[in-house]
Structures are given as C-alpha cells and as structure tokens.
C-alpha positions in Angstrom: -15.7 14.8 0.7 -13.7 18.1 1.6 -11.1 17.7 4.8 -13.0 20.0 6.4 -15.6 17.5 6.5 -13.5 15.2 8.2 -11.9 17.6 10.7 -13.3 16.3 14.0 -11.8 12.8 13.2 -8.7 14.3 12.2 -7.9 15.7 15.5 -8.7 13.0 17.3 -5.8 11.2 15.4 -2.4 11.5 16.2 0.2 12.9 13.4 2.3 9.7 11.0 6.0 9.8 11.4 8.2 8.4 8.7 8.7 4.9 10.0 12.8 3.7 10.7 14.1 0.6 8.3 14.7 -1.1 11.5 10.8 -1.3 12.6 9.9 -3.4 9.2 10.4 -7.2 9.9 12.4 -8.2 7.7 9.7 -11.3 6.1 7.4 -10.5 3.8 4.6 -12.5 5.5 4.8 -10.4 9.0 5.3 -6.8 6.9 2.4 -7.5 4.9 0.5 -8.0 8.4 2.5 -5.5 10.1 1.5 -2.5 7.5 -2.4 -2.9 8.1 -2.7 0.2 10.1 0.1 2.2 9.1 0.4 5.0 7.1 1.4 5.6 3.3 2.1 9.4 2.2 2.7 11.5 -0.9 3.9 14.9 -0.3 3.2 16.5 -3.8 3.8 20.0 -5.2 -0.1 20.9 -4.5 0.0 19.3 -0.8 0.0 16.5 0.9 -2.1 13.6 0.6 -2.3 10.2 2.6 -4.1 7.7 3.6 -4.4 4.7 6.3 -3.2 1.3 4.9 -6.0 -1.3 5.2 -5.5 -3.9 2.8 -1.9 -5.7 1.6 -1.3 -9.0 -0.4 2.4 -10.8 0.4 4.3 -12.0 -2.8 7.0 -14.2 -0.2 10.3 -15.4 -1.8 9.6 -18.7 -3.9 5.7 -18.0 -4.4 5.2 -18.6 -8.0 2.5 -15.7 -8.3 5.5 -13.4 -7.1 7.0 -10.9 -10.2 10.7 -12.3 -8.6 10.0 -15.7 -9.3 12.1 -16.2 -11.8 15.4 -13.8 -10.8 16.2 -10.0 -11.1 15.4 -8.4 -14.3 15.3 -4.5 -15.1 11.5 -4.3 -14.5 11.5 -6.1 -11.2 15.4 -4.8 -10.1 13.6 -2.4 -6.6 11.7 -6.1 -5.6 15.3 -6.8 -4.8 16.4 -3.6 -2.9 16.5 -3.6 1.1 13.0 -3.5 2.6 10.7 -0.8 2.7 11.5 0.5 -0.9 8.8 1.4 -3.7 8.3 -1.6 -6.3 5.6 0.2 -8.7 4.8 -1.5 -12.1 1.8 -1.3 -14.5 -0.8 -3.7 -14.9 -3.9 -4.7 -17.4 -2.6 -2.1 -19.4 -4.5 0.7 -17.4 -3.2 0.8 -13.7 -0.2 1.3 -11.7 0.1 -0.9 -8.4 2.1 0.3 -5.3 4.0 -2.2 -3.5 6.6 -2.1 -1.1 10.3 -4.3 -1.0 10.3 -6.8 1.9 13.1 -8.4 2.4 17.4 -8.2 2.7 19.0 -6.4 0.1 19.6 -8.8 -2.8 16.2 -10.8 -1.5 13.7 -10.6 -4.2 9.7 -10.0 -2.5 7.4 -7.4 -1.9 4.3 -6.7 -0.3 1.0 -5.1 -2.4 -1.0 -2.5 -1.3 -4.2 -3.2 -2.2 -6.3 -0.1 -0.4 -6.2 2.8 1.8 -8.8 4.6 4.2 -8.3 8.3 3.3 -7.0 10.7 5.3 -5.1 14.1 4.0 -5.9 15.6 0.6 -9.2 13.9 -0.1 -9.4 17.3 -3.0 -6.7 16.0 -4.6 -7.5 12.8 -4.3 -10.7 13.7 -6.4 -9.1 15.7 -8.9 -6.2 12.7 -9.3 -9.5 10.2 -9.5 -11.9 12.1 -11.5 -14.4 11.0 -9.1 -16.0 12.4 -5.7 -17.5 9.3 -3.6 -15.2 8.8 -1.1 -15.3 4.9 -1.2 -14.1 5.2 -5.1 -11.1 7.0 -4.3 -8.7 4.2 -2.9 -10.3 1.0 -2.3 -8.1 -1.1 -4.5 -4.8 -1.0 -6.0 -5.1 1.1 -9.1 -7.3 3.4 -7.8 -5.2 4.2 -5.0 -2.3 4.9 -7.3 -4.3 7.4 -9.7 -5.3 9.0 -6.4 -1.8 8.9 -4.8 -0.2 10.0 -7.7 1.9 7.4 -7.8 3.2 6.0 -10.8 6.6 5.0 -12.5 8.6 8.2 -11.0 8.4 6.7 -7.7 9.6 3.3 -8.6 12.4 2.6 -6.8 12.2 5.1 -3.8 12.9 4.9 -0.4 10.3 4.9 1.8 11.8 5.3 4.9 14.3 7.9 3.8 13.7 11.2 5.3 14.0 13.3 2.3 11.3 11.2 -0.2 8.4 12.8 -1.1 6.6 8.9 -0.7 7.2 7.7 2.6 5.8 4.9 5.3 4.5 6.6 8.3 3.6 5.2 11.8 -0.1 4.1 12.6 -2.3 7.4 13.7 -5.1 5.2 15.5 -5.2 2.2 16.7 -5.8 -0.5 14.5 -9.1 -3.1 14.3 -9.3 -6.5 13.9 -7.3 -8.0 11.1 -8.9 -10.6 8.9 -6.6 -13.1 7.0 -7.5 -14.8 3.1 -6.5 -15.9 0.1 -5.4 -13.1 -2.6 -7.2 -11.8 -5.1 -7.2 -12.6 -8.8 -4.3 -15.3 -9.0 -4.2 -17.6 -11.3 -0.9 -19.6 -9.5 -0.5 -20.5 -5.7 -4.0 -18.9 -5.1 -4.6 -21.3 -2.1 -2.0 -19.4 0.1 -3.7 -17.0 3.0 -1.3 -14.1 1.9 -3.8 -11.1 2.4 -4.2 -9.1 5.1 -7.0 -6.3 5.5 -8.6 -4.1 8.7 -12.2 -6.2 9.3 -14.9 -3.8 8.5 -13.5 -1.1 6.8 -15.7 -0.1 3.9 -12.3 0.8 1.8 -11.3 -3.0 1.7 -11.3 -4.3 -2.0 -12.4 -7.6 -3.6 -15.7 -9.6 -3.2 -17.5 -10.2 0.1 -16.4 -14.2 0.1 -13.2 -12.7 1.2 -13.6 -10.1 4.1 -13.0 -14.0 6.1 
C-alpha cells in the first residue's frame, strides 16, 4: 500500500523522536513491555522507513533460552552493551532478528522484536520484502528485518544516539491494550509469560492460542 494511501492516519499522528537512554528501564522484563508502542526507525539512503513496535519477546538475565546464557562471546558481545543498543544475529539460516540490549553495561539480555505496524516507507518496505500485502511486510521477526533493512551492519549500534541511522523513537499514538504470553518457538524455559504484543493488531505474529 502507497503512503499516500495512508496519509489521513498519518497526520493524525504525532512525529517519533529519538528516545533518551535514561527513558529505557533498565530490566529487561519492563523494556520489553515498555517498547509496545514505540517507534523503531531506519533512515536509509533511499528514505526513511519505520514502523510502530507491537510485538517484543524478553530474553532476562539467567533465562536459559537467552543467547547470554552461557557468558560473552564475539557473536553475542552488543547483548552486553548498555541498554538500548542493536543485538542483530541470523537465524534458521534465512533471517536476521532485530533485538535491542536491556540491561547495565556489562549485563548480558536483550529484548526481541518480534513485529511492527508500518508506518513510513511502506514502498521500500515492498521492494526490501518482495511482497505488497501490507500484513506480510513486518509481522514477525525476519520479515521485519528484510523490510527494515536491517541486517549485520547494524549490529551493535546505538539506538538512542543521535547520529545513527537506526534509532528508538517515542510512541506517535497512544497505545492499546497490551496482552501478556508465553514466547514463541522455545524449546527451554517456554513456560515464562516473556511476550508482550498491542491486543488486536492484525501485525502481531504467531498462532491465535497466543493473542492471550
């Protein structure tokens, strides 16, 4: 769907800016509940493109499905920087998956993002996607990487630095009602109600048993 397509909504929504270190919690359980409803951006050469977060997953320190389980290693190293930092790795040999650093320097635990609601640069998103139904385009991790661009070049950045291209931005409605579950896919510690998601929005991910 073109933005122009989308303009009325767009107006009625109030600009993202980038959001201040300070305004994460510093837990990984409250940022993955406290980024439902903010905004994740990618300004890229051919414009920007962005989309509302809707959907996260919380990998806390000492949860055994967590990629810092078992210490720092040079695959895992931005898990460990200060909050609100890019952790992106590749997965099932086919997808990259965005998430975000979540606690102290030196604090191994992140937060997934498992889906946006589109917003800016829905044509790119497309293009990035091969794909034009809207609902395709980010509703799950990997597909919202292909369509963010985002990939191993972004590993490691800072999202709340003023100068990087990927960045956290402030919520640009307000948010709905914010269901709670188990995560998706886990093999280890799959009991824990670690995901967050925005009730009713059509760009959550995963099977119906678990819009809660």
């Amino acid at each position: 769907m073109p933005d122009s397509e989308r303009l009325p909504s767009l107006r009625s929504r109030r600009p993202a800016r980038r959001l201040r270190r300070s305004e994460l919690p510093v837990d990984t359980i409250k940022l993955s509940r406290y980024l439902v409803g903010k905004t994740l951006v990618h300004d890229l050469p051919e414009g920007r493109v962005s989309g509302r977060i809707v959907e996260t997953e919380a990998y806390p320190v000492g949860d055994a499905a967590a990629h810092s389980f078992r210490g720092q290693t040079p695959r895992n190293g931005s898990l460990f920087l200060a909050r609100g930092h890019a952790y992106v790795y590749f997965a099932y040999g086919s997808s990259w998956m965005m998430n975000i650093s979540s606690e102290a320097a030196g604090v191994g635990a992140g937060v997934l993002i498992r889906a946006l609601d589109p917003i800016e640069g829905i044509d790119i998103m497309e293009r990035n996607r091969g794909v034009s139904r809207l609902t395709d385009l980010t509703r799950g991790p990997g597909r919202l990487a292909q369509a963010m661009h985002i990939n191993k070049a972004q590993d490691g950045l800072d999202l709340c630095s003023p100068h990087s291209p990927l960045w956290l931005g402030s919520a640009i409605q307000p948010t709905g009602a914010v269901g709670i579950t188990t995560r998706i896919g886990l093999s280890r510690e799959a009991h824990r109600l670690f995901r967050f998601f925005e009730r009713g929005n059509p760009f959550v991910s995963g099977p119906r048993s678990l819009l809660g």
